[in-house]
PDB file of N, CA, C and O in Angstrom:
ATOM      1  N   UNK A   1     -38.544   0.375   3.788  1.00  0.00           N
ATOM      2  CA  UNK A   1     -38.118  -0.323   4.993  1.00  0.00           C
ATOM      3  C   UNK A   1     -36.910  -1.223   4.703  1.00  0.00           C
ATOM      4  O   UNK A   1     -35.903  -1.443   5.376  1.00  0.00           O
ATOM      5  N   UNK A   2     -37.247  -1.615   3.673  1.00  0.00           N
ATOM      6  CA  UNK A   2     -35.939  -2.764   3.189  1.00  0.00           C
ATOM      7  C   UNK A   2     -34.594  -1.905   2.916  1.00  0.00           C
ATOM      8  O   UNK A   2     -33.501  -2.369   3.238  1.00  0.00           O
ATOM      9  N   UNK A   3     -34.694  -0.894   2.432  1.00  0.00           N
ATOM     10  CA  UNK A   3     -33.573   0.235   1.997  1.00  0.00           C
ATOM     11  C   UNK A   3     -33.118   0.608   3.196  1.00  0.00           C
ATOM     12  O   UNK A   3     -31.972   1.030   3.354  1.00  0.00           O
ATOM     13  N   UNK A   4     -33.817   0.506   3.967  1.00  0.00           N
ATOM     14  CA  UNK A   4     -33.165   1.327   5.082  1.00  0.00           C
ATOM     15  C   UNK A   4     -32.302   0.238   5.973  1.00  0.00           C
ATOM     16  O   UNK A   4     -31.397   0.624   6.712  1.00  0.00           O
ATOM     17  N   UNK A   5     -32.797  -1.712   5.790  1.00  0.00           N
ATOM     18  CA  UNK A   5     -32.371  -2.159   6.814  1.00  0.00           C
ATOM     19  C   UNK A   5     -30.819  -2.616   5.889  1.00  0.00           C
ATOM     20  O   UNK A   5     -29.810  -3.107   6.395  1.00  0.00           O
ATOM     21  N   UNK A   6     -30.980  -2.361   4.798  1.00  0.00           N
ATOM     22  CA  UNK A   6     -29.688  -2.632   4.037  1.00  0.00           C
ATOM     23  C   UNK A   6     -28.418  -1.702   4.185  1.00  0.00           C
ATOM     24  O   UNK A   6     -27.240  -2.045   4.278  1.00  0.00           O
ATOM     25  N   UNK A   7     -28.935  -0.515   4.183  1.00  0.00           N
ATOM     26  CA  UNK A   7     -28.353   0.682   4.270  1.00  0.00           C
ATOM     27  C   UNK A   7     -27.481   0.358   6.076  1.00  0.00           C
ATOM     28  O   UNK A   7     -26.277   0.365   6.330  1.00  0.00           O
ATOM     29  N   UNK A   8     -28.431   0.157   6.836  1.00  0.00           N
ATOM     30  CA  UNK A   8     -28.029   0.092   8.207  1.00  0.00           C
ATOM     31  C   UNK A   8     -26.961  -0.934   8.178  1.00  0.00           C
ATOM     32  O   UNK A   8     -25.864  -0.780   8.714  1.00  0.00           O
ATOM     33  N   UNK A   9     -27.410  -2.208   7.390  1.00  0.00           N
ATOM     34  CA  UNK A   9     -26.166  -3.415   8.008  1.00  0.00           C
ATOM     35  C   UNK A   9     -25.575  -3.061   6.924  1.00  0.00           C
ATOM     36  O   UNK A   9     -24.919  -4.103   6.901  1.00  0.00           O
ATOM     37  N   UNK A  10     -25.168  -2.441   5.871  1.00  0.00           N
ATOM     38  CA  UNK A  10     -24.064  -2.288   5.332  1.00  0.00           C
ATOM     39  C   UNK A  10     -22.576  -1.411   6.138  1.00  0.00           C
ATOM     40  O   UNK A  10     -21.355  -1.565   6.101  1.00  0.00           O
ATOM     41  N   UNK A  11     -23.463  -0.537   6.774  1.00  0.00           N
ATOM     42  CA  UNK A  11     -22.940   0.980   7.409  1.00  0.00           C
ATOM     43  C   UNK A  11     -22.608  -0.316   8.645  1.00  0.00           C
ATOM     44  O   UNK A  11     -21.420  -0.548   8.871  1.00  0.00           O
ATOM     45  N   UNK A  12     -23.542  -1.023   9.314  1.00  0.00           N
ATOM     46  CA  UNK A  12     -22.708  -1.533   9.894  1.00  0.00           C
ATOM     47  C   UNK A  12     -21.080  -2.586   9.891  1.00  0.00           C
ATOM     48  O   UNK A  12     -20.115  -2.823  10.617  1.00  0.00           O
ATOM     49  N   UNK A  13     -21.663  -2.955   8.486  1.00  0.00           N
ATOM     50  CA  UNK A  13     -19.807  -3.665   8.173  1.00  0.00           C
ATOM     51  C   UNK A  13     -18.972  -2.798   7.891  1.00  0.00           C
ATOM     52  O   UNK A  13     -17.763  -2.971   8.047  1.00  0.00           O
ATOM     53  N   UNK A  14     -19.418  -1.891   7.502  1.00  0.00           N
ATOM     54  CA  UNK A  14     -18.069  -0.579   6.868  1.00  0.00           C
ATOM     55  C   UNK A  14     -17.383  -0.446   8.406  1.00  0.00           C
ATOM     56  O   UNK A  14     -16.178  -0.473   8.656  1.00  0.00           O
ATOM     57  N   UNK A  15     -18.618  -0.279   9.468  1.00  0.00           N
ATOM     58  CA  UNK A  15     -18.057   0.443  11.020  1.00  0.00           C
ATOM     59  C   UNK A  15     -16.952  -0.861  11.309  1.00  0.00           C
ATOM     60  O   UNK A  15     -15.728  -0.790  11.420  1.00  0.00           O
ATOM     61  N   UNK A  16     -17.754  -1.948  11.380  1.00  0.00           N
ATOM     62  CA  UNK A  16     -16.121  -3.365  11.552  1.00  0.00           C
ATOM     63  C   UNK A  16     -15.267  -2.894  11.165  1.00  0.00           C
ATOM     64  O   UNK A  16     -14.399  -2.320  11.823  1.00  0.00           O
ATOM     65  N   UNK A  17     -15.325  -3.061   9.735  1.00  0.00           N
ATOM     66  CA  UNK A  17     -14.569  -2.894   9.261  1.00  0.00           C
ATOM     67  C   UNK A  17     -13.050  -2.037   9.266  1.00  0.00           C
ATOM     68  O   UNK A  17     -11.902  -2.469   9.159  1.00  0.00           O
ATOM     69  N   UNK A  18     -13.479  -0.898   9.405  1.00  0.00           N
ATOM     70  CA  UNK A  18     -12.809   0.563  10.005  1.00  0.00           C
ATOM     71  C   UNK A  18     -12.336   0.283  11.432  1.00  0.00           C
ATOM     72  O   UNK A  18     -11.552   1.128  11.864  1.00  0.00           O
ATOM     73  N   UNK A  19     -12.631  -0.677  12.218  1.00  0.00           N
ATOM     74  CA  UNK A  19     -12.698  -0.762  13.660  1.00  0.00           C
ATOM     75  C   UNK A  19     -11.615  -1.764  13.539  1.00  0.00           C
ATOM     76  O   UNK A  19     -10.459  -1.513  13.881  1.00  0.00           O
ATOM     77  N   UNK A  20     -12.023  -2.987  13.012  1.00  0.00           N
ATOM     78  CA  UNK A  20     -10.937  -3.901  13.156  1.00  0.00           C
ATOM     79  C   UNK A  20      -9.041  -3.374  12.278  1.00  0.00           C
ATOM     80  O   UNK A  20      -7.902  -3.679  12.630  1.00  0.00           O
ATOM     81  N   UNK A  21      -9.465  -2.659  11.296  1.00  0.00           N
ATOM     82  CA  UNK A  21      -8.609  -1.410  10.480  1.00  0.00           C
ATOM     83  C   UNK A  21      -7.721  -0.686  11.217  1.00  0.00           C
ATOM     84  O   UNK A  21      -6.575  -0.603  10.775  1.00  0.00           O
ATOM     85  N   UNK A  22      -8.112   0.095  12.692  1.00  0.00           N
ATOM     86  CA  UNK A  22      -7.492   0.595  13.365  1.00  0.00           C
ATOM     87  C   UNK A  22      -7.031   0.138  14.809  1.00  0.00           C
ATOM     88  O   UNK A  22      -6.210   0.693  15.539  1.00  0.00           O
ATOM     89  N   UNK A  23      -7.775  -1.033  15.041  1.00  0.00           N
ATOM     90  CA  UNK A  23      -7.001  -1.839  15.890  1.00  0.00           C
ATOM     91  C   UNK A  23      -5.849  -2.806  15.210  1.00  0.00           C
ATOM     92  O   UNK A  23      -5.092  -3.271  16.062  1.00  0.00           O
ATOM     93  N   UNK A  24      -5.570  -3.187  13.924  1.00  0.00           N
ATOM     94  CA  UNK A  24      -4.698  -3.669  13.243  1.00  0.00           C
ATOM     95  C   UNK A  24      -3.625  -2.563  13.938  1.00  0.00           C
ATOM     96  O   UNK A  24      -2.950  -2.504  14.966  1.00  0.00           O
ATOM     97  N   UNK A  25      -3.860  -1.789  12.840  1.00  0.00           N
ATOM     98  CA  UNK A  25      -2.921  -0.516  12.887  1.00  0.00           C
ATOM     99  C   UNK A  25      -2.293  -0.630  14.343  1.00  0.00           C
ATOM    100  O   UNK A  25      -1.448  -1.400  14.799  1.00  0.00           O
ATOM    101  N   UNK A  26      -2.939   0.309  14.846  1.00  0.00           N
ATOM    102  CA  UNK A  26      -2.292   0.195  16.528  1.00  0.00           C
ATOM    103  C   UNK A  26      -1.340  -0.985  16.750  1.00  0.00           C
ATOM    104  O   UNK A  26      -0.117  -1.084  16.857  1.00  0.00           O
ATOM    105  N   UNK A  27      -2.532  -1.977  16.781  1.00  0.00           N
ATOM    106  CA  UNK A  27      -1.424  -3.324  17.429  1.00  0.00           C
ATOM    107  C   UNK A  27       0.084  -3.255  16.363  1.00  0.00           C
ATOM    108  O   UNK A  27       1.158  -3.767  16.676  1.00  0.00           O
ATOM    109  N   UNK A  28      -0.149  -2.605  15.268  1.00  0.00           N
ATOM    110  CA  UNK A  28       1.351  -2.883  14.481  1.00  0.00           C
ATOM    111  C   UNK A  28       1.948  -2.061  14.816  1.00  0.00           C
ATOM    112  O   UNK A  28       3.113  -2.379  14.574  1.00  0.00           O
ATOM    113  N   UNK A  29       1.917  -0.993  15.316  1.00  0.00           N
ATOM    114  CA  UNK A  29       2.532   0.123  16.149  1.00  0.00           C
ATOM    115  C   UNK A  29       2.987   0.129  16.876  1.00  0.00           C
ATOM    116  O   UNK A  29       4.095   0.635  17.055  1.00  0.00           O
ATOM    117  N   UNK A  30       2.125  -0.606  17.847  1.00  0.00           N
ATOM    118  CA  UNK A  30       2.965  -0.834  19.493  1.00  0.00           C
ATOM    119  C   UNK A  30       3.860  -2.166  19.554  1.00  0.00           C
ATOM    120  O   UNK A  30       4.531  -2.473  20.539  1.00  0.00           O
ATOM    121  N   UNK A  31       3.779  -2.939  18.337  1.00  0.00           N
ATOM    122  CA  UNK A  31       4.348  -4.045  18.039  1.00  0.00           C
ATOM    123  C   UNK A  31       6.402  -3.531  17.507  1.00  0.00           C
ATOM    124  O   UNK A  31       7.471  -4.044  17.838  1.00  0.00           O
ATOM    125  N   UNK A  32       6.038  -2.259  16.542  1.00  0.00           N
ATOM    126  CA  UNK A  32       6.667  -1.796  16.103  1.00  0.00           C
ATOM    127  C   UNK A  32       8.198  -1.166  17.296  1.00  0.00           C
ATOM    128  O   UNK A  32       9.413  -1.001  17.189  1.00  0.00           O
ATOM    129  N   UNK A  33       7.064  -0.997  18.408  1.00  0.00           N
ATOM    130  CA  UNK A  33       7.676  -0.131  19.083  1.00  0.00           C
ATOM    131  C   UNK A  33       8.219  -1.366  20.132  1.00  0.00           C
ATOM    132  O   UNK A  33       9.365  -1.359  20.582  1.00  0.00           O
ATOM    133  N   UNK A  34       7.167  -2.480  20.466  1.00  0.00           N
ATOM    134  CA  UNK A  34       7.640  -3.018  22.073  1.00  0.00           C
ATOM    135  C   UNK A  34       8.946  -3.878  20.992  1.00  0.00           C
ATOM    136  O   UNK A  34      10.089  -3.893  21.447  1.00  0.00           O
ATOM    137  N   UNK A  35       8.696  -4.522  19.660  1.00  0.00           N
ATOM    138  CA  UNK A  35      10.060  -5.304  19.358  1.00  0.00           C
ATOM    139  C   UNK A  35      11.252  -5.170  19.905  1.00  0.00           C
ATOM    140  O   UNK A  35      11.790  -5.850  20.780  1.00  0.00           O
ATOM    141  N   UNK A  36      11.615  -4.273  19.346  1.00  0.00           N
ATOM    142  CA  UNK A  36      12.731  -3.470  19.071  1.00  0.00           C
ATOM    143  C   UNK A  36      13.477  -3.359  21.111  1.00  0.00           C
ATOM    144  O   UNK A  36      14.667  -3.499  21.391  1.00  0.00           O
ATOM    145  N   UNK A  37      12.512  -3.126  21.995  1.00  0.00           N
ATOM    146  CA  UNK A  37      12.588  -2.956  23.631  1.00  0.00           C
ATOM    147  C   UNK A  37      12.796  -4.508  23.595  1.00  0.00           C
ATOM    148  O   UNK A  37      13.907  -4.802  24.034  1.00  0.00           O
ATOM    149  N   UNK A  38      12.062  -5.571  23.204  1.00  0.00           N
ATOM    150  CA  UNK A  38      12.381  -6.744  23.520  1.00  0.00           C
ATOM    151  C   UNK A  38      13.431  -7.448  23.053  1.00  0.00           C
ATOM    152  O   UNK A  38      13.738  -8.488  23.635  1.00  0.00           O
ATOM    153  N   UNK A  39      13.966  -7.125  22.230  1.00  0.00           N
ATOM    154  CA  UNK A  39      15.230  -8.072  21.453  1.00  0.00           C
ATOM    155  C   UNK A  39      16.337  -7.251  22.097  1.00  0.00           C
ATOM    156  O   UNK A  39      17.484  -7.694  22.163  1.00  0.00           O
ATOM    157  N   UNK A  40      15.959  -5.911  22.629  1.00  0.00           N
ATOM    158  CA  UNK A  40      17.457  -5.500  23.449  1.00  0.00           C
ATOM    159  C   UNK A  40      17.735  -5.939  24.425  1.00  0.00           C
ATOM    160  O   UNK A  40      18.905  -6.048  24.791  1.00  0.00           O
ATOM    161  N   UNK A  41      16.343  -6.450  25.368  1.00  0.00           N
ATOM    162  CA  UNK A  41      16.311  -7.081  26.958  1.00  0.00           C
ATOM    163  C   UNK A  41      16.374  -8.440  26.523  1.00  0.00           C
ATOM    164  O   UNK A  41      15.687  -9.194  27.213  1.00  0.00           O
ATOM    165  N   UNK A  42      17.029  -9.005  25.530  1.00  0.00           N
ATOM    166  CA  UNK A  42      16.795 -10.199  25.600  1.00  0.00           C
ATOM    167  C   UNK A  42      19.253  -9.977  24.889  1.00  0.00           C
ATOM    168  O   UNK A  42      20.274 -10.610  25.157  1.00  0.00           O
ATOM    169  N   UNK A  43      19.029  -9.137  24.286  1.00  0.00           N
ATOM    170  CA  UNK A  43      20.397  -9.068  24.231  1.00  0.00           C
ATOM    171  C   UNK A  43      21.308  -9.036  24.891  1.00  0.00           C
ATOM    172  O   UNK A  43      22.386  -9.630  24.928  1.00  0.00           O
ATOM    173  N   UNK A  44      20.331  -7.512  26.018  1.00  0.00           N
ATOM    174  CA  UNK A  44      21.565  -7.798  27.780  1.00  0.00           C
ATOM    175  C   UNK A  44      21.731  -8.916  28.031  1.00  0.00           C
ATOM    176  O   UNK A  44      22.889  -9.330  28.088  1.00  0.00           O
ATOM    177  N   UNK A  45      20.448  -9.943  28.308  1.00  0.00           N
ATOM    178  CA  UNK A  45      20.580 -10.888  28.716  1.00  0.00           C
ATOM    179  C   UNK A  45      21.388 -11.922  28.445  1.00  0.00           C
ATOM    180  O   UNK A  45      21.767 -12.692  29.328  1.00  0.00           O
ATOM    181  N   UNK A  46      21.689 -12.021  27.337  1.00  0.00           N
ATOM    182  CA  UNK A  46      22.313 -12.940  26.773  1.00  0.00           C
ATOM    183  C   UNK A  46      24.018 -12.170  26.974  1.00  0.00           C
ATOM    184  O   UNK A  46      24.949 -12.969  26.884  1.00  0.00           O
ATOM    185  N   UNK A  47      24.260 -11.175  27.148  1.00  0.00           N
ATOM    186  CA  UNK A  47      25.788 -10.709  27.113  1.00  0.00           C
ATOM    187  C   UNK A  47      26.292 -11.003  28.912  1.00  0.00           C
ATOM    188  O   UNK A  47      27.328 -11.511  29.341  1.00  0.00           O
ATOM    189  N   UNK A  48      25.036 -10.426  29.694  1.00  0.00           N
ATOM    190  CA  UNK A  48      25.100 -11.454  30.904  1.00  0.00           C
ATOM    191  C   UNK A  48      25.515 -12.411  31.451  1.00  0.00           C
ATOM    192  O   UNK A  48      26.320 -12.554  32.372  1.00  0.00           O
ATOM    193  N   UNK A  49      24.907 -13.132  30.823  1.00  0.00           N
ATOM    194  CA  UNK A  49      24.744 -14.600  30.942  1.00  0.00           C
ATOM    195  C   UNK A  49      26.224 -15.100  30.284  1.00  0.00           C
ATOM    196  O   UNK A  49      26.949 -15.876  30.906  1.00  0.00           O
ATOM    197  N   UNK A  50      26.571 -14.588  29.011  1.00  0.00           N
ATOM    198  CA  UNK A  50      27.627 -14.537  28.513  1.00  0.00           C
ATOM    199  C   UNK A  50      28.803 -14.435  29.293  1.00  0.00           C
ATOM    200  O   UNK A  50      29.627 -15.332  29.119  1.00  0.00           O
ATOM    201  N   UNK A  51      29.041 -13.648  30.020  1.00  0.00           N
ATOM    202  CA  UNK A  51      29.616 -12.642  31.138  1.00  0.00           C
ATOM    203  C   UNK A  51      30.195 -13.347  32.341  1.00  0.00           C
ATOM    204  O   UNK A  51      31.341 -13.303  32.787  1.00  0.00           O
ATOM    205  N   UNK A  52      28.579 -14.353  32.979  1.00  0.00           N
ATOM    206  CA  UNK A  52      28.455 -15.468  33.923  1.00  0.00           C
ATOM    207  C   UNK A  52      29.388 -16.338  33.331  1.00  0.00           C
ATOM    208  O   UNK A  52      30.319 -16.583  34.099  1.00  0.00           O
ATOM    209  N   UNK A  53      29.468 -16.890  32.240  1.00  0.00           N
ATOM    210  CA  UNK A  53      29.744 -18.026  31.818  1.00  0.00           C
ATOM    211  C   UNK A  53      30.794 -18.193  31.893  1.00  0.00           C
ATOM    212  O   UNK A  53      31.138 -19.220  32.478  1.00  0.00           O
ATOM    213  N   UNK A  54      31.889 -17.251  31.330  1.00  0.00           N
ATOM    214  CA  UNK A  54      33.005 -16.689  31.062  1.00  0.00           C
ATOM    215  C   UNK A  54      34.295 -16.766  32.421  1.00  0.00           C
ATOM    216  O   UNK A  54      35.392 -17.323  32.438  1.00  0.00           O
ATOM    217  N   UNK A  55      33.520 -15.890  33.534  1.00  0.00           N
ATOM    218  CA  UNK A  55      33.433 -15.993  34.969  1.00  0.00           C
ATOM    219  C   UNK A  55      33.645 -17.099  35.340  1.00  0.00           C
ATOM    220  O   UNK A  55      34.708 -17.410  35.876  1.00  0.00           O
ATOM    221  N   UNK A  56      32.808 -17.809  35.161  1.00  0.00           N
ATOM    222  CA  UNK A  56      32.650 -19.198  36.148  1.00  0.00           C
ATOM    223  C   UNK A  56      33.728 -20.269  34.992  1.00  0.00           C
ATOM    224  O   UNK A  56      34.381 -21.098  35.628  1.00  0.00           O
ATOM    225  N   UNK A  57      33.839 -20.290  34.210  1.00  0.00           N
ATOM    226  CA  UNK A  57      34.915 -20.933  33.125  1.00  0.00           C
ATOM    227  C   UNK A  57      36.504 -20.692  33.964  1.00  0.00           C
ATOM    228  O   UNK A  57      37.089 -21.548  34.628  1.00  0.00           O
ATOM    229  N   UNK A  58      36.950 -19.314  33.707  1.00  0.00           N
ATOM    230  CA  UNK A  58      37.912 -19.004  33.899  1.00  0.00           C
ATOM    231  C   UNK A  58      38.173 -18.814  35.551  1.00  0.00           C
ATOM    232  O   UNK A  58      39.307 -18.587  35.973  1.00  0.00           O
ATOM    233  N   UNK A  59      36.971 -18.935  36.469  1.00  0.00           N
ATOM    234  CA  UNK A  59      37.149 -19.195  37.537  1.00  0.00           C
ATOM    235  C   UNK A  59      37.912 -20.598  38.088  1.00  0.00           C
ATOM    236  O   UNK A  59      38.775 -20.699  38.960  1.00  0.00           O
ATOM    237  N   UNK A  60      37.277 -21.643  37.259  1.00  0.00           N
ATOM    238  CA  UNK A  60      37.294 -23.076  37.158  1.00  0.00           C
ATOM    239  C   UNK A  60      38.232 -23.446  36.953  1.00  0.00           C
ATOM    240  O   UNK A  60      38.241 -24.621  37.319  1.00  0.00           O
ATOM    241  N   UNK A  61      39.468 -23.077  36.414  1.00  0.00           N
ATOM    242  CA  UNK A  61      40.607 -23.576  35.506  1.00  0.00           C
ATOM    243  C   UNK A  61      41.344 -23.906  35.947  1.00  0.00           C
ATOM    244  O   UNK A  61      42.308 -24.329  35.308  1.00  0.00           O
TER     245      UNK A  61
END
């Protein structure tokens, strides 16, 4: 009985284990992937804004 309840909660940390393992993974994946989308929408933005600035400067003069 004891073998078996050891056996069970071991098998159960291995399953965490493996679980939290491939939700790592993933999240570094889609992390991998949304970065790269976010630092470009944050680049338009800034060449934009850049753009505005520039505009309204040389509008001003």
């Amino acid at each position: 009985m004891i073998s078996i309840i050891s056996k069970s909660f071991t098998s159960t940390i291995y399953d965490v284990f493996i679980l939290v393992l491939i939700v790592f993974l993933t999240a570094s994946i889609f992390m991998w992937i949304a970065l790269p989308m976010v630092l470009f929408s944050i680049r338009n933005e800034i060449k934009k804004l850049n753009q505005a600035i520039q505009d309204y400067v040389s509008k001003n003069k």
